[in-house]
C-alpha positions as CSV (number, residue, x, y, z in Angstrom):
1,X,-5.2,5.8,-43.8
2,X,-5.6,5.8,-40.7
3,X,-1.8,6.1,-39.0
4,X,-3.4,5.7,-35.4
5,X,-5.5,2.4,-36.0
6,X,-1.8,0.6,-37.5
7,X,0.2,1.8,-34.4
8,X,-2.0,0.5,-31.9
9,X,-2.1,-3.3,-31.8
10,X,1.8,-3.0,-31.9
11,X,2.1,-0.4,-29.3
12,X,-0.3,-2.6,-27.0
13,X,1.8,-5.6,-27.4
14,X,5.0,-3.7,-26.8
15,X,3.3,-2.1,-23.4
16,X,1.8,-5.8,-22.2
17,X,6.1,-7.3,-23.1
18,X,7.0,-4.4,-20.8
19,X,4.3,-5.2,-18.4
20,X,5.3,-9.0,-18.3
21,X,9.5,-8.3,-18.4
22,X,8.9,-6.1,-14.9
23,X,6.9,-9.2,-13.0
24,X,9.3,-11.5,-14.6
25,X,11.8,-9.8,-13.0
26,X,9.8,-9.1,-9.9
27,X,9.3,-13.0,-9.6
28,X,13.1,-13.8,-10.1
29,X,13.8,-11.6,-7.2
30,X,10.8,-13.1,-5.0
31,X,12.2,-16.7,-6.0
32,X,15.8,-15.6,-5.1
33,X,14.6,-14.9,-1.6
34,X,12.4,-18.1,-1.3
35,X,15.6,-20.3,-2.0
36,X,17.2,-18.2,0.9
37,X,14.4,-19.4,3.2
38,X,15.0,-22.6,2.2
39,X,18.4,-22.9,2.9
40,X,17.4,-22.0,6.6
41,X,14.0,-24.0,7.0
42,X,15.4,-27.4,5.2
43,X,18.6,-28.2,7.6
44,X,15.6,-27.6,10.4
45,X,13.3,-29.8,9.5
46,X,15.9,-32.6,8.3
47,X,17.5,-32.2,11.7
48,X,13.9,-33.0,13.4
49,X,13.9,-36.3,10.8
50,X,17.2,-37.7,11.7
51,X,16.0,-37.0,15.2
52,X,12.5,-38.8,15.3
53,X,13.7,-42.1,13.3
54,X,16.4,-42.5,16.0
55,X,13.8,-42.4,18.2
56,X,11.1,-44.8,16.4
57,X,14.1,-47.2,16.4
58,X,14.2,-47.2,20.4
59,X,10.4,-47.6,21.3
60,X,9.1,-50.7,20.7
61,X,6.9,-51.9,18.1
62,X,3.2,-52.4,19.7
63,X,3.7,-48.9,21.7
64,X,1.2,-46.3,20.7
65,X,3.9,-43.8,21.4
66,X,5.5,-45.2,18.1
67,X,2.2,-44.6,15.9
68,X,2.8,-40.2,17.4
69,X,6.1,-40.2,15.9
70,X,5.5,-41.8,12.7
71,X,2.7,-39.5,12.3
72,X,5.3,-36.7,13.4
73,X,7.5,-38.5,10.9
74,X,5.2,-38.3,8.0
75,X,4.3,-34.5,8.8
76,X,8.3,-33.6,8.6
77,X,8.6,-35.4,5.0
78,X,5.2,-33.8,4.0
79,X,6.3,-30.5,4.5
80,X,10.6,-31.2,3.1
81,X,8.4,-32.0,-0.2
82,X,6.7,-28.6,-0.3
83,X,9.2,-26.8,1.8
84,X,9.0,-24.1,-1.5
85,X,5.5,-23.5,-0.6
86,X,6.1,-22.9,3.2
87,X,9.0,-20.4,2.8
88,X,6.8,-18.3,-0.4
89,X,3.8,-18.4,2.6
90,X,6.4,-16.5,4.5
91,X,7.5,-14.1,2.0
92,X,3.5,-13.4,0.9
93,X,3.2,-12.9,4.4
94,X,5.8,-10.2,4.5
95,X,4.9,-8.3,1.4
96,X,1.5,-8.1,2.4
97,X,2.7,-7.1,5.9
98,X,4.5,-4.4,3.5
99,X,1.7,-2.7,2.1
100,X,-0.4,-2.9,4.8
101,X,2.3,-0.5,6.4
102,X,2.4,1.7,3.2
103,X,-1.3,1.8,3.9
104,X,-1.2,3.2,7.2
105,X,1.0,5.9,7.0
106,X,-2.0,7.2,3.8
107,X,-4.7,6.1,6.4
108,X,-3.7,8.2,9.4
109,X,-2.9,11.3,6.8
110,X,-6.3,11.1,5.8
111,X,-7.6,10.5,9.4
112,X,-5.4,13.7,10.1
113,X,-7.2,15.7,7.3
114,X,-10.4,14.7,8.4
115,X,-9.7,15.4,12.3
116,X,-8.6,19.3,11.0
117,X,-11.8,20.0,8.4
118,X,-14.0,18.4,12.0
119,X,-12.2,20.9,14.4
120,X,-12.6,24.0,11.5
121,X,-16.2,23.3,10.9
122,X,-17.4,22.8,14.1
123,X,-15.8,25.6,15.5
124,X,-17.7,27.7,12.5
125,X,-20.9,26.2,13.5
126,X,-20.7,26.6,16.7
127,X,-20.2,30.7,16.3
128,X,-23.2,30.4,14.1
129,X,-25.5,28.3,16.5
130,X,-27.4,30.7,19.3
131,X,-29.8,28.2,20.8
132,X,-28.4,26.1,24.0
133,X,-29.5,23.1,23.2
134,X,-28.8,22.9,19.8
135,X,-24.8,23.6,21.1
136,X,-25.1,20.8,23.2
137,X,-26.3,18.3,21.0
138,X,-22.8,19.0,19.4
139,X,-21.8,16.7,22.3
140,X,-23.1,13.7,20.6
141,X,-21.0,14.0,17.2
142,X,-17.8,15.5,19.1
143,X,-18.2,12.0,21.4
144,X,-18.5,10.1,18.0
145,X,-15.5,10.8,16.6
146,X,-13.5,11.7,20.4
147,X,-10.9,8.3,19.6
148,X,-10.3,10.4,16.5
149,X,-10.0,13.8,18.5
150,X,-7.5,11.9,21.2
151,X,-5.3,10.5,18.5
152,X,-4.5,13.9,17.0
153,X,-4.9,15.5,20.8
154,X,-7.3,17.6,19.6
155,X,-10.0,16.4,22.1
156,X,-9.5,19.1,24.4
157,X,-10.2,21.9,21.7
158,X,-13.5,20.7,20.6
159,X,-14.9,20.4,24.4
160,X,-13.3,23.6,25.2
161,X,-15.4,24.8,22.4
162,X,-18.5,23.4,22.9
163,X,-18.7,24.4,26.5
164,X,-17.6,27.4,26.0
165,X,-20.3,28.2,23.6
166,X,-22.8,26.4,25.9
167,X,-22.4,29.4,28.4
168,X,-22.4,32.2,26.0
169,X,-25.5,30.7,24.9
170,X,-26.8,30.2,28.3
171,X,-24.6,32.6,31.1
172,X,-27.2,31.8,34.0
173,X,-27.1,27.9,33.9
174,X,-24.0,27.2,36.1
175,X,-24.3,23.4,35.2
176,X,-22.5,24.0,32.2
177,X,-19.9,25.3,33.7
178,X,-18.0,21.8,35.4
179,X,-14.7,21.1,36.5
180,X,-11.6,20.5,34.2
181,X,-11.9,16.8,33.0
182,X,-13.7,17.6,29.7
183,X,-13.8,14.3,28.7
184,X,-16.2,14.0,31.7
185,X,-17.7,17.0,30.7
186,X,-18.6,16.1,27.3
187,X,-19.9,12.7,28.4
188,X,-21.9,14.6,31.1
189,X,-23.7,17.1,28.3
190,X,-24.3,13.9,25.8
191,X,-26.3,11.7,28.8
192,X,-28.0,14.5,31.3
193,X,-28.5,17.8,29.4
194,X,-29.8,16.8,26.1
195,X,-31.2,13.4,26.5
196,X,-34.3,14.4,24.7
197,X,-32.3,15.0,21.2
198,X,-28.8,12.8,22.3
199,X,-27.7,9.5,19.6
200,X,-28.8,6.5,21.4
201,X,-25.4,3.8,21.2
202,X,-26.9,2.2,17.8
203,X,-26.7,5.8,16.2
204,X,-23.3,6.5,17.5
205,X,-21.9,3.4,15.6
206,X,-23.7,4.1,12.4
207,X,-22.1,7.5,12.3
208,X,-18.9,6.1,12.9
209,X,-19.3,3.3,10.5
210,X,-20.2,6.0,7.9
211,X,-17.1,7.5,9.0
212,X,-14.9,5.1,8.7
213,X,-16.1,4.2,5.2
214,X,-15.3,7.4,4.3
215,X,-11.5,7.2,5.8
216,X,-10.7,4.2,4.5
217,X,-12.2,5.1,0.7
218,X,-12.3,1.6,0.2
219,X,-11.6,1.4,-3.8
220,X,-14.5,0.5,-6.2
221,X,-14.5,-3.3,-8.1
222,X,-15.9,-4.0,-11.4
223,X,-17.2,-7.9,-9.7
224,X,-20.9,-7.9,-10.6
225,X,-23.0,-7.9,-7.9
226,X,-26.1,-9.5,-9.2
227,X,-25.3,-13.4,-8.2
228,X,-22.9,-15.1,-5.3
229,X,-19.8,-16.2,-5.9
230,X,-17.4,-18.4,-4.4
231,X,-13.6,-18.0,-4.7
232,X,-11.4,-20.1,-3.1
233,X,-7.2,-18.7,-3.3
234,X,-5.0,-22.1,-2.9
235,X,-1.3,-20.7,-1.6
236,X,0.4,-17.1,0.0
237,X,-1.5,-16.4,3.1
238,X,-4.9,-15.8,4.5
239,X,-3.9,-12.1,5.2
240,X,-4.2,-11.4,1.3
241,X,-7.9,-12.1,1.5
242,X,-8.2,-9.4,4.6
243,X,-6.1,-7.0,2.7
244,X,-8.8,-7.2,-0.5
245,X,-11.8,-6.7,1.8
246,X,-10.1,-4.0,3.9
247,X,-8.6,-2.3,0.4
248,X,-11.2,-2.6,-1.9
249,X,-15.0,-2.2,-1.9
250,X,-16.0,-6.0,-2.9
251,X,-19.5,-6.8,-3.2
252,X,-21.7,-8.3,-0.3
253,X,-22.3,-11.6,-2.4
254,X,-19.1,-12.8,-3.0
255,X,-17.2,-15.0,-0.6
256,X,-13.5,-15.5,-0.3
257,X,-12.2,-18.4,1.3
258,X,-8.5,-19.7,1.5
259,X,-6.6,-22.9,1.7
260,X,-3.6,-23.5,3.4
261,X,-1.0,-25.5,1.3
262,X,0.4,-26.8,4.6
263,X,-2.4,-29.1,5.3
264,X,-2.8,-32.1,4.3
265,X,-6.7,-31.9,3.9
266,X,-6.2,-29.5,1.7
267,X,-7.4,-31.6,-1.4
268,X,-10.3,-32.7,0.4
269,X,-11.5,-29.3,1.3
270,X,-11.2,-27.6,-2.0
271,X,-13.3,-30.2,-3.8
272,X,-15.7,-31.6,-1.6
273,X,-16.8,-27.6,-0.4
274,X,-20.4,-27.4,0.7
275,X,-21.0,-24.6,-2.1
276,X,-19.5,-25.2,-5.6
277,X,-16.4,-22.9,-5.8
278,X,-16.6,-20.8,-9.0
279,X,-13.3,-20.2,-9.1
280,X,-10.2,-21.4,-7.8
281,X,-7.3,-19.3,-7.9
282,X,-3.6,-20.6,-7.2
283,X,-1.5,-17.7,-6.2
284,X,2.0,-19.3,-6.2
285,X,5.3,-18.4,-7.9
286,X,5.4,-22.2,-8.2
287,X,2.2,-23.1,-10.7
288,X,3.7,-26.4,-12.1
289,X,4.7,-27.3,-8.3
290,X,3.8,-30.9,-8.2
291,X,1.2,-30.2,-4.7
292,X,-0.4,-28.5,-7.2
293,X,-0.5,-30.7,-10.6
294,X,-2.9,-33.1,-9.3
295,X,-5.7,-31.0,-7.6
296,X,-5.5,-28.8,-11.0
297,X,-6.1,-32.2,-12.5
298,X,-9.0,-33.1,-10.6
299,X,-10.0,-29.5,-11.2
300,X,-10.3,-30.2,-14.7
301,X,-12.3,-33.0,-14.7
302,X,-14.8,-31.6,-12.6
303,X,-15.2,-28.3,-14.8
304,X,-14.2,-26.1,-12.1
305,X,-12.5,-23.0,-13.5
306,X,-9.2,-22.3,-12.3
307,X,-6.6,-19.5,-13.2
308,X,-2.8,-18.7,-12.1
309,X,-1.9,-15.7,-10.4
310,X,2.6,-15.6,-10.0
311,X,2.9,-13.0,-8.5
312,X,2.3,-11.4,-4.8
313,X,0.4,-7.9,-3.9
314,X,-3.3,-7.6,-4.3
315,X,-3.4,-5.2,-7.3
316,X,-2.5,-8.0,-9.8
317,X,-4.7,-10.7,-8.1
318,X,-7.7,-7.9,-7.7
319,X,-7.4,-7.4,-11.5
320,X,-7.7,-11.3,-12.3
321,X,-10.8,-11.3,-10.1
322,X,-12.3,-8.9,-11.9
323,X,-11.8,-10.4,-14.9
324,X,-12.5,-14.2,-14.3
325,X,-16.2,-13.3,-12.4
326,X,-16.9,-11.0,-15.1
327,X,-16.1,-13.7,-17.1
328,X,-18.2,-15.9,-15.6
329,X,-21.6,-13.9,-14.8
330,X,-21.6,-13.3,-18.6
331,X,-21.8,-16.9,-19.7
332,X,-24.3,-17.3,-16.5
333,X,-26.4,-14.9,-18.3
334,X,-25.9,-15.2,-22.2
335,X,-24.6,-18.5,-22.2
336,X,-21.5,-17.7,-24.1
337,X,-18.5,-19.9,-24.0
């Protein structure tokens, strides 16, 4: 018998009740400090009530003045009836803040890594290179990267390298030999001495496009990339849709787009798009929140896919993306169900 094919199922299950216990408890804390929000945001905004129906009372009835405060009126109520959705926008907001933090301090050691390897390899190719010219052109990769080389005040070394191995390579020509601003030394060598092999502007942001792409290591998807997709996230905050595309490496054809739970066209927007979404994806704590019930409705009757996604941080919402477009492109192609 085989011992390891009985254990499995079970030990799954018991990893995916672990799994679901830690963002259950994740979401009691996240709701605990939405209610604290609301305790501060609700005695605003019912202030601002009390305040504008005194004042309707006092303008009279045919002045357009009246019709601004009703509106203002209406707005007020609108947002005491979701006021659970504006104070979770907040809270997104500040875990995504959060990471994005966390992801800084790994994105300047890596810039740092990459700064050092640049220094120690051009200094060993420089040794190594014995025409002039071909030294100089260094000018135009050491310019590339020089908001790099300033960060990690390194800037200085690599000019002080590369013109120093301009005039072992060529004692007689005094023009290498200029003044102490090297930053204006280096930009002199890229534009007057080697303008016959220098990176035109274009090729200078390539490079550092490649570059960059290589600092951020954006991390891979498993979307398909064969067909466009449309995904619209209803709730948190449009930062979570920058944080995917600056995080991960999504493909070229599919579009994210958000809709802000604050607006009142929000209904209209999501289902009367240009392009038919393929997925809608509500990424609230609060699924069964009634500004939600009826477009999910709607939703339904219209066959447009929808999923739930309770909890905040982009790893969890990446991973339903991934799974719902998969999803999807395989009935697109096999027509399975």
């Amino acid at each position: 018998m085989n011992i390891k094919a009985l254990f499995d199922p079970i030990d799954r299950v018991i990893a995916q009740a672990k799994s679901y216990i830690y963002e259950q408890d994740i979401r009691k804390q996240n709701i605990a400090l939405i209610d604290k929000k609301v305790e501060i945001i609700r005695p605003e905004l019912e202030k601002r009530r009390n305040e504008i129906k005194e004042l309707i009372d006092q303008i009279e009835p045919d002045d357009d003045f009246k019709l601004r405060l009703e509106e203002s009126l209406t707005q007020v109520e609108s947002y005491l009836e979701h006021i659970q959705l504006i104070a979770e926008k907040e809270l997104a907001l500040e875990i995504i803040q959060a990471e994005e933090q966390d992801n800084d301090v790994g994105k300047k050691e890596l810039r740092d890594k990459y700064i050092r390897l640049q220094v120690t390899r051009l200094e060993e190719q420089l040794k190594n290179t014995n025409n002039f010219f071909e030294v100089a052109d260094f000018a135009n990769e050491i310019w590339a990267d020089f908001d790099l080389f300033e960060e990690f005040t390194s800037d200085e070394i690599v000019v002080q390298l590369l013109v120093d191995r301009m005039n072992e390579t060529n004692a007689k020509n005094t023009e290498t030999r200029m003044g102490r601003d090297l930053r204006k030394t280096l930009e002199h060598i890229r534009l007057n001495l080697v303008k016959s092999s220098a990176w035109s502007d274009e090729e200078v942001r390539e490079y550092q496009s490649e570059r960059d792409l290589k600092l951020k290591q954006l991390q891979s998807v498993k979307i398909p990339d064969n067909r466009n997709f449309l995904v619209t996230m209803v709730g948190g905050s449009m930062e979570i849709i920058n944080k995917l595309y600056e995080v991960y490496a999504l493909p070229a054809r599919l579009k994210l787009e958000w809709a802000d739970v604050e607006k009142p066209e929000i209904f209209e927007n999501v289902l009367n798009s240009p392009q038919k979404n393929d997925l809608i994806i509500f990424y609230s704590i609060f699924p069964k929140h009634e500004k939600f019930v009826q477009l999910k409705e709607e939703l339904a009757n219209r066959s447009v896919k929808h999923v739930d996604v309770i909890t905040f941080g982009t790893a969890k919402l990446l991973k339903v993306l991934e799974d719902e477009l998969i999803q999807i492109s395989f009935k697109d192609q096999f027509g399975g169900k």
